[in-house]
Each structure stands twice: as structure tokens, then as C-alpha cells.
N, C-alpha and C positions, 0 to 999 in steps of 0.2 A: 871948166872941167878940172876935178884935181890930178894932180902931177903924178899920182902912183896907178891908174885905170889901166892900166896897157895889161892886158892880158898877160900875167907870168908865165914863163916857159915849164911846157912840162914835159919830167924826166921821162926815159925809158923803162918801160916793164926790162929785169934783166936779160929776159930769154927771148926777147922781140926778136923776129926775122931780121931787120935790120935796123939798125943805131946809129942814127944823123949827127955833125958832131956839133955843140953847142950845148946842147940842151940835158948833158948829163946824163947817168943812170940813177934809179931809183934803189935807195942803199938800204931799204929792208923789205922787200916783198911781203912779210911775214904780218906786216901792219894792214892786209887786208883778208886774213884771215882770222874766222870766229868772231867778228865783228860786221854789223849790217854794209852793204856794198852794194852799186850801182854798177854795172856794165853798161856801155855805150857803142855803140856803133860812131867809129871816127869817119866822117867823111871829107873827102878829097875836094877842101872850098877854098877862099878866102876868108882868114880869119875875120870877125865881124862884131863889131860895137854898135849897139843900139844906146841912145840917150838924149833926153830930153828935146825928144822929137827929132833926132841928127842919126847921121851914117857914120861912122870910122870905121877907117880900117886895119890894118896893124897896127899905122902910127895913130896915135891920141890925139897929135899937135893938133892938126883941124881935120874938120867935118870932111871926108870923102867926095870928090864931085867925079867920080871914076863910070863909066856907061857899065861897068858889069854891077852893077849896086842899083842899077835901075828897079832891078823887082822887089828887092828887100826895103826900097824906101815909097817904091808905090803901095806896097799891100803891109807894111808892117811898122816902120819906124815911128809913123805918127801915133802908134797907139802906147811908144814909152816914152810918156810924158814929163814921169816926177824926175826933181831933179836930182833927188838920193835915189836913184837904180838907175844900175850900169846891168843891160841885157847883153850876153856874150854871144856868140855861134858861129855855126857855120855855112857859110853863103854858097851853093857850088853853080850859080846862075853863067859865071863865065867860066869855064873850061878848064882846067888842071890837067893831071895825066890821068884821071880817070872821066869818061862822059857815063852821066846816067842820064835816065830817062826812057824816054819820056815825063817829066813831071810838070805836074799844075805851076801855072805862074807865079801865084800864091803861098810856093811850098819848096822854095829852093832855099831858102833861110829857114836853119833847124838851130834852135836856141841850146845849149849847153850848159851855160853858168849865170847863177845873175850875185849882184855885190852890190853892196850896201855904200850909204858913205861914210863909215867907220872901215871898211877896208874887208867887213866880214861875207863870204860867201855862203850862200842859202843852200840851207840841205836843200836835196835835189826833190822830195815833197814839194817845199817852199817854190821851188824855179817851175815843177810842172803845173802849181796852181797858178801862179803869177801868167804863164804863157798862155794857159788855155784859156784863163778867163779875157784876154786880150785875143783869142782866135789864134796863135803861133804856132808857129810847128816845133815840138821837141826833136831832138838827138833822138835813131831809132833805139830803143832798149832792148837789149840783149839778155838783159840777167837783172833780178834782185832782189838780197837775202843773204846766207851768210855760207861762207865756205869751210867748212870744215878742217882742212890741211893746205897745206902748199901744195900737195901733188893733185890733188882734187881742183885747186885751183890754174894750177899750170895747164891740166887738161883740158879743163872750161877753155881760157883764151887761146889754146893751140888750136883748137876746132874751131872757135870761133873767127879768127885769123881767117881761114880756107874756106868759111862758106860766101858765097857771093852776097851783092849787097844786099839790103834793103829795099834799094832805089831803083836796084836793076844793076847789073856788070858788076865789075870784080870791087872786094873790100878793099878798102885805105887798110882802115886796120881797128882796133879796139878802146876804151879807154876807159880804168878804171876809177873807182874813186871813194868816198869813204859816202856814204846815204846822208849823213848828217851833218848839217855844215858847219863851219871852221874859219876863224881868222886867217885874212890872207898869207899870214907868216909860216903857217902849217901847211899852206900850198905843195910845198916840193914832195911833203912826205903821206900826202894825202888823196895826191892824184898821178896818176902814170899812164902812158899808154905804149900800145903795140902795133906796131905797123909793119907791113906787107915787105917782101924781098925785093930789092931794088927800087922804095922808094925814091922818091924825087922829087928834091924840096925845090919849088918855083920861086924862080929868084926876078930882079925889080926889070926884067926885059921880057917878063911874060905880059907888063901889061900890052907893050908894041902890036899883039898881032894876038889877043885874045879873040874868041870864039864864043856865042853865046851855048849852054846844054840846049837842049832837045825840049823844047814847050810842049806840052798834051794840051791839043787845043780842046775848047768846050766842046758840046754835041748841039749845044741851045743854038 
């Protein structure tokens, strides 16, 4: 595996409910207006590396042998084979501070980003054909098309923050990012997101006494 795949940190929208510290604010909001743009729904997982047939998870060092990564490597890792794609997402199979659910076994890993091995990230066209022809689940969409103003835009992600998930229970938070994709070096100014008041970053003693979500068994 090459040495830069780790998922880069992405900054905060400025106006986000709340600003974790690390990871920065994003220093021109203005860059995703009047230009094509993706909204996402952020959900509350383990960050998640899919690659040539293997699990990671934050770290890149090695392959994941973690029990909450059970679903995403039964029903999906085998299908990212090549060894230039790196499949990014998010896993919420073991428990964070938000539980959704009920969801299918099959659908707790929702894909986000995929990267080349030139370092380049795939417009998010590029990432929803790649997943769906392999059966994945994308990031729920919220938005996409082009915004007209900042104030237009601020509105969009202020509502969009407050409505409840996708999944079921309350939003993480948002995440924006440019439709067309871009060398990983344009990452910081390319993607941002927004999360909830009083988030709560899960730190390396959640894994002790994790929880699995809520399965929706079959009916068959």
C-alpha cells in the first residue's frame, strides 16, 4: 500500500455548529459557490478503507482485524480488487454517538471517496459508478448543482444540519465538496464539512466496549 492513502483531514464549513480541534477551518467557503457541488450527508462511522480485497481503518499501517468491520468485509471489500483504487467511507456497523437503524447488513458501509494511485480523487460521478456497479452503498445525497451565493448556500447547509438522518435518528452533520474531482493536494480547499452541536469525536477506547447498530433482519 502506498504511504500517503490515509484519508486527509477535512476542514470545517465556517459556520458549522461545532469545530473539533485538528482538523482546521476551511479558509474560503466562496469556492463552492457557482461552481458544480455535491452535498452529502456525514454519517456517524468508522472511517473506512476498502483495497485490494482488505479492510483499514484510520490507520493504513495494516489491514483491520477489528469485529465491527465484520459487515463491510463480508458483503463488500472483496469486490475492491484493483490495486490502483483506494474505496473510502463510512462504516457505522459498530456504534458511535449516534445509532441508526435499523439497516440491512449489507448497507452499513456507505462509500464517499475513491483515489487513484496518482494521489487523484474521482469526481463523485466517477465514485457513484464505480460503487454501484460493484452493488455499494453510496453517502446519502443531499444536494447537487450549483449555488448561486454564499447566503443561498449557508441556508442550504443550516437546514440541512437540523433535519434528521437518512438512516433513521439525528444527523452527524453535512459534507461538502466540489462534483469534479481533483488532485489530492487541492483536498483541504475542496472539501469541508458540518457537523452537529456537541459533536463527539471517538477516541482509541471506544473500541473496548463497542456495540453493534441495529440489523433489519430479512423477511425470507
Amino acid at each position: 500500500m502506498r504511504p500517503d492513502t490515509k484519508y486527509p483531514k477535512t476542514p470545517y464549513w465556517p459556520w458549522s455548529p461545532s469545530i473539533g480541534r485538528g482538523d482546521g477551518v476551511h479558509p474560503d467557503p466562496d469556492r463552492f459557490v457557482g461552481e458544480s457541488v455535491v452535498v452529502t450527508e456525514k454519517l456517524d462511522g468508522g472511517n473506512t478503507l476498502l483495497h485490494a480485497g482488505k479492510v483499514y481503518g484510520r490507520s493504513v499501517a495494516a489491514p483491520s482485524e477489528g469485529k465491527w468491520m465484520a459487515m463491510v468485509k463480508k458483503h463488500h471489500a472483496w469486490k475492491v480488487t484493483e490495486p490502483d483504487a483506494w474505496l473510502y467511507g463510512e462504516d457505522i456497523y459498530g456504534v458511535h454517538s449516534i445509532e441508526y437503524g435499523p439497516v440491512p447488513e449489507d448497507k452499513t458501509f456507505h462509500a464517499f471517496a475513491l483515489r487513484d494511485a496518482r494521489g487523484t480523487f474521482a469526481s463523485f460521478g466517477e465514485l457513484e459508478a464505480y460503487a454501484t456497479q460493484r452493488r455499494i452503498p453510496v453517502a446519502p445525497v443531499l444536494f447537487r448543482g450549483c449555488f448561486a451565493s454564499i447566503s443561498e448556500l449557508r441556508t442550504f447547509v443550516d437546514c440541512a444540519q437540523g433535519e434528521p438522518s437518512v438512516l433513521g435518528g439525528e444527523r452527524e452533520g453535512v459534507v461538502l465538496r466540489l462534483a469534479r474531482g481533483f488532485p489530492a493536494e487541492e483536498f483541504p480547499v475542496n472539501v469541508c464539512k458540518s457537523v452537529r452541536p456537541g459533536h463527539v469525536q471517538t477516541d482509541e477506547h471506544w473500541t473496548r466496549n463497542w456495540k453493534p447498530c441495529r440489523i433489519e433482519r430479512s423477511s425470507a
